[in-house]
N, C-alpha and C positions, 0 to 999 in steps of 0.2 A: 855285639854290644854287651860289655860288661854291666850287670845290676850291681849296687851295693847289698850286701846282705841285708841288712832292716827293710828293705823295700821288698825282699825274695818273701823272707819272714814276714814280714805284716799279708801280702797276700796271700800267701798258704793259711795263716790266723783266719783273712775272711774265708778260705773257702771251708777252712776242716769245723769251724766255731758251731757254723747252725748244726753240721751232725753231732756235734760232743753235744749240742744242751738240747738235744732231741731226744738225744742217748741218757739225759739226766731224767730222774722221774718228778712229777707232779704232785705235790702235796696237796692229798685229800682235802677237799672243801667239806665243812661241819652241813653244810645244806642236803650233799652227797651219800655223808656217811650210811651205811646199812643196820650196822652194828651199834650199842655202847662204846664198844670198843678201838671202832673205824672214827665213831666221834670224839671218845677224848684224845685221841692221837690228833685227828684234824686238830682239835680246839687249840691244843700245845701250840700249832701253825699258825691258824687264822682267829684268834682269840673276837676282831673284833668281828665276827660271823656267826659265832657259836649261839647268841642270844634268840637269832632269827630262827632256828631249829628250838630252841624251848617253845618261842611263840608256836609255829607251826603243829609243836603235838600240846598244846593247850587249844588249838583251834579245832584238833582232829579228836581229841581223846576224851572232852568236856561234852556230858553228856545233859543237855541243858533241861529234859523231861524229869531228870529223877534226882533226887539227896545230894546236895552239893558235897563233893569230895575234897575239896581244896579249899581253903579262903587264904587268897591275895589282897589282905586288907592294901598293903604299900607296894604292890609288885614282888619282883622275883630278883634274886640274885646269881646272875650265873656260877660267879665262881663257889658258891653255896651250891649248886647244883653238881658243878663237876668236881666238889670233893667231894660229895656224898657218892656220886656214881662211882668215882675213882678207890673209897674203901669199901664198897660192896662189890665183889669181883660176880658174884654170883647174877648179877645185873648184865655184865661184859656183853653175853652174847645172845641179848633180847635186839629184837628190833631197836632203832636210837631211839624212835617214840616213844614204844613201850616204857623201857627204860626211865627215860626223862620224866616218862608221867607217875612211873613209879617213884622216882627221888619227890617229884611235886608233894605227891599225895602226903608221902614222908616228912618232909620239910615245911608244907604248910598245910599242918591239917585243921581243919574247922572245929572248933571247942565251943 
């Protein structure tokens, strides 16, 4: 029995498909990141993610015994954070935490 070729070709598409986008890589998740640098590459990807990693080292780096370091009278801005991290290269390769809390402290400091 003869196949037509679009029917040859579409099953070969199912079979070869899941190896090619297995073969494709995964764009870093900003939760993931290790780096400053691992995060703002994520963030470029998954922009609406990026926020949950600022919470998370304002949860881990807020040290509630001593001198407030920060005041968030209105909240935080991401994109305010990731161009502040983004022109201090010298940031790149801190922990993402580190980092983020260092742009905070920068960005909203207590007067």
């Amino acid at each position: 029995m003869r196949y037509p070729g679009n029917i040859v070709f579409t099953a070969f598409m199912m079979l070869v498909a899941p190896i090619a986008n297995a073969a494709t890589p995964v764009a870093l998740q900003p939760l993931s990141a290790l780096t400053v640098s691992d995060y703002l590459v994520a963030c470029e990807v998954h922009q609406d993610t990026c926020s949950l990693k600022v919470g998370n080292a304002l949860i881990d780096k807020i040290d509630m015994r001593g001198t407030a370091q920060l005041c968030l009278d209105s909240g935080y801005d991401v994109s305010t954070i990731l161009k502040w991290l983004s022109s201090h290269p010298d940031t790149h390769q801190l922990p993402t935490e580190d980092g983020i809390y260092v742009a905070l402290k920068s960005l909203y400091p207590c007067r």
